[in-house]
N, C-alpha and C positions, 0 to 999 in steps of 0.2 A: 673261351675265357682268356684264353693267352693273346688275341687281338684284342680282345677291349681293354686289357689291362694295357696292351702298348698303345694304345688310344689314349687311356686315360693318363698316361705317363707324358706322354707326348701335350697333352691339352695343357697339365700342370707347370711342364717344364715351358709352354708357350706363354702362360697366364704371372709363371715368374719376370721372365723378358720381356714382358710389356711392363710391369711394376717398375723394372731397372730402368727401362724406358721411360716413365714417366717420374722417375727419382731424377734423372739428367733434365727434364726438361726442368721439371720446379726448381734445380738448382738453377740453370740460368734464370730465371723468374726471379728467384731470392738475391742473388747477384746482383740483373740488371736493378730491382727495386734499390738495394743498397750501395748501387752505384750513382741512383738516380740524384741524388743532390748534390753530386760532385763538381756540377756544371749548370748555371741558368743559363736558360734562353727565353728569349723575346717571343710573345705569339702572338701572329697579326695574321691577318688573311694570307699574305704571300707565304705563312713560316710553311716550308717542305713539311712533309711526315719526318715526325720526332722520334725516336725507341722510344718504349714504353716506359713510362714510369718515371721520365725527363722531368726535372724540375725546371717551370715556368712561369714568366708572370705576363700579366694582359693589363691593357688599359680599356675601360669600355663602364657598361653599366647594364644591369642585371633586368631580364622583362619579365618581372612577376604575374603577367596576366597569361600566361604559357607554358606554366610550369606544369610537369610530369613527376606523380609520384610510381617508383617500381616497386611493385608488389610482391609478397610474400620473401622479402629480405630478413634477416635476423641479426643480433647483434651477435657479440660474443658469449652471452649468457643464453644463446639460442631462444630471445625473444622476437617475437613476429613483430612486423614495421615493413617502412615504407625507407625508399634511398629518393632525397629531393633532388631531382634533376631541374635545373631552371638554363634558362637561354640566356648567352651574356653576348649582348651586342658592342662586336670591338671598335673600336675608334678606329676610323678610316676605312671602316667595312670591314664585313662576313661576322660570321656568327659561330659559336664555339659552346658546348655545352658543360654546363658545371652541377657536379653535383658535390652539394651543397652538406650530406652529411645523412644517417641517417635517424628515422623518428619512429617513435611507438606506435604499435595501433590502437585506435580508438576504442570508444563500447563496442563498434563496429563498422566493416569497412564502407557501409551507410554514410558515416561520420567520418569524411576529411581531416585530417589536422590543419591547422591554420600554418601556411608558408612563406604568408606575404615578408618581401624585401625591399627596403627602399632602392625607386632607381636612380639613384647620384651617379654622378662619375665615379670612378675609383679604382684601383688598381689590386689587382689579384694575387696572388701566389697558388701555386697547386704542382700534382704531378700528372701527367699525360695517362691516360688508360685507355681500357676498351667498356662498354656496356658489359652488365653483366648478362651471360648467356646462357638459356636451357642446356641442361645435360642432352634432351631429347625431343625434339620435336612431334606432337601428336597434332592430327589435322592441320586446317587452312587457319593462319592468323588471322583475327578481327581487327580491323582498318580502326585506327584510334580516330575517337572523335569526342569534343567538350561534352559539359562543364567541364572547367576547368577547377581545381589542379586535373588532370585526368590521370587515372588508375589503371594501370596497364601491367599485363607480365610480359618481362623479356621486350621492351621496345628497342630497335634498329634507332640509329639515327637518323636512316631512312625515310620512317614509319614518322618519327619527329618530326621533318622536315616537312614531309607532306601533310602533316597536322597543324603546320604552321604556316604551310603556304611561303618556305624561304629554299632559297638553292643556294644562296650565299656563304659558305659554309670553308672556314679553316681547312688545310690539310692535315695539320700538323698533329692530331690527333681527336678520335670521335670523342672525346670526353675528360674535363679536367677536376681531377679530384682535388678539393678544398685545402688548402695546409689547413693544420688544425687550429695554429694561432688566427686564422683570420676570421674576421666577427662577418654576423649573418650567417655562422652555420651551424649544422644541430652535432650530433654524436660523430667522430671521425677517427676513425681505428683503424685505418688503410696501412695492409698487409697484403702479399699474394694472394689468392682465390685458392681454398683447397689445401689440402696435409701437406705438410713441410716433407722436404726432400728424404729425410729419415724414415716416416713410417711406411713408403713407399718401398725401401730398403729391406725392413721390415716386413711387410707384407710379402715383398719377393724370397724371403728366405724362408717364412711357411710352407710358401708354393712349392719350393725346391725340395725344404724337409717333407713336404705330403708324397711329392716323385718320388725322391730317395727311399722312405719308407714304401710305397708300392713297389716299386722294384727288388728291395730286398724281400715283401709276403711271397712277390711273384716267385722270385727265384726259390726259395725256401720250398714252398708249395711243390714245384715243380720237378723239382733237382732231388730231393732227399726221398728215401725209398720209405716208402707207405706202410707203418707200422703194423708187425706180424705178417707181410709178405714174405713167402722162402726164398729164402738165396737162388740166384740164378745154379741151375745144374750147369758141372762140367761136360758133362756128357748124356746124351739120351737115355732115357730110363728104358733095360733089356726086357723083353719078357719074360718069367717064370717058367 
């Protein structure tokens, strides 16, 4: 019992340190994002990889016939939808992916929403990001393939690219999220991925208070002498 309990102590006090651990990283997440318009940049095919979250504008025009809705996204009212990813082809080459905003789902996911965009020229604003990604990966991915818009979870850029038949492709980041002022997009509530740096805090000090109280049953349990046992003798009991 006294092993599993420093087991279980041990596990608690491990499952805190990851929590503090991922309270530091969403801070820099919540940071970089709030740092992120502090400075534009220009994105062209030559632009290097940007930090995330970099506020950017592009000149180019949008290919609505290669759009990608990702699946099973939510809003902040944790309703189910789709995030429009569409392909924006940049002036003077390569290609950069923008999504566009997210949209409700249908009667069913039978039934597309309509995402057509006209493609004029026109000039962009957004912030730099990444796809969004599985917690966890189960089995082999299925190779996306049309009609288009095509419905996918969790697509690579990758995965995009070869659905599109381009290698032409930005460095500067896999994906640019819409400013909200800019028309042609649907719903745009762009924040970090996941609980703010606090409940992460939060959650670590549970972890901590569930150790500290196991350690103190343990000790209690084990330390204090077991009610109605006799006092240790001073001396061997003689014979009669």
């Amino acid at each position: 019992m006294s092993l599993m309990a420093l087991v279980a102590i041990a596990g608690l006090i491990s499952l805190g340190r990851w929590q503090l651990h991922r309270a530091t990283e969403k801070r820099a997440l919540y940071l970089a994002f709030a740092a992120g318009t502090d400075s534009l940049r220009v994105l062209d095919a030559g632009t290097p990889p940007l930090p995330r979250y970099q506020h950017v504008r592009a000149t180019g025009h949008y290919d609505s016939t290669h759009q990608v809705l990702i699946d099973n996204m939510s809003n902040a009212e944790d309703q189910a939808g789709y995030y429009v990813i569409t392909p924006f082809d940049l002036s003077g080459g390569g290609w950069v992916l923008v999504n566009r905003g997210w949209v409700p789902l249908g009667p069913s996911r039978a039934h597309t929403p309509k995402v057509e965009v006209p493609s004029n020229v026109r000039e962009i604003h957004g912030r730099t990001d990444q796809l969004p990604r599985a917690g966890m990966q189960l089995g082999d991915r299925m190779a996306l393939a049309p009609p288009y818009p095509v419905v996918a979870n969790f697509p690579t850029r990758e995965e995009i690219a070869t659905l599109m038949h381009e290698t032409d492709w930005t460095r500067a980041a896999p994906v640019v999220l819409l400013d909200a002022a800019e028309p042609d997009g649907y719903l745009r509530e762009w924040r970090p991925p996941g609980f703010p740096p606090i409940r992460h805090i939060a959650y670590a000090v549970q972890w901590f208070g569930l150790a500290a109280a196991l350690a103190v049953i343990w000790v209690v349990t084990n330390l204090r002498r077991a009610p109605g046992a006799p006092a240790a003798a001073s001396s061997a009991e003689r014979p009669s």
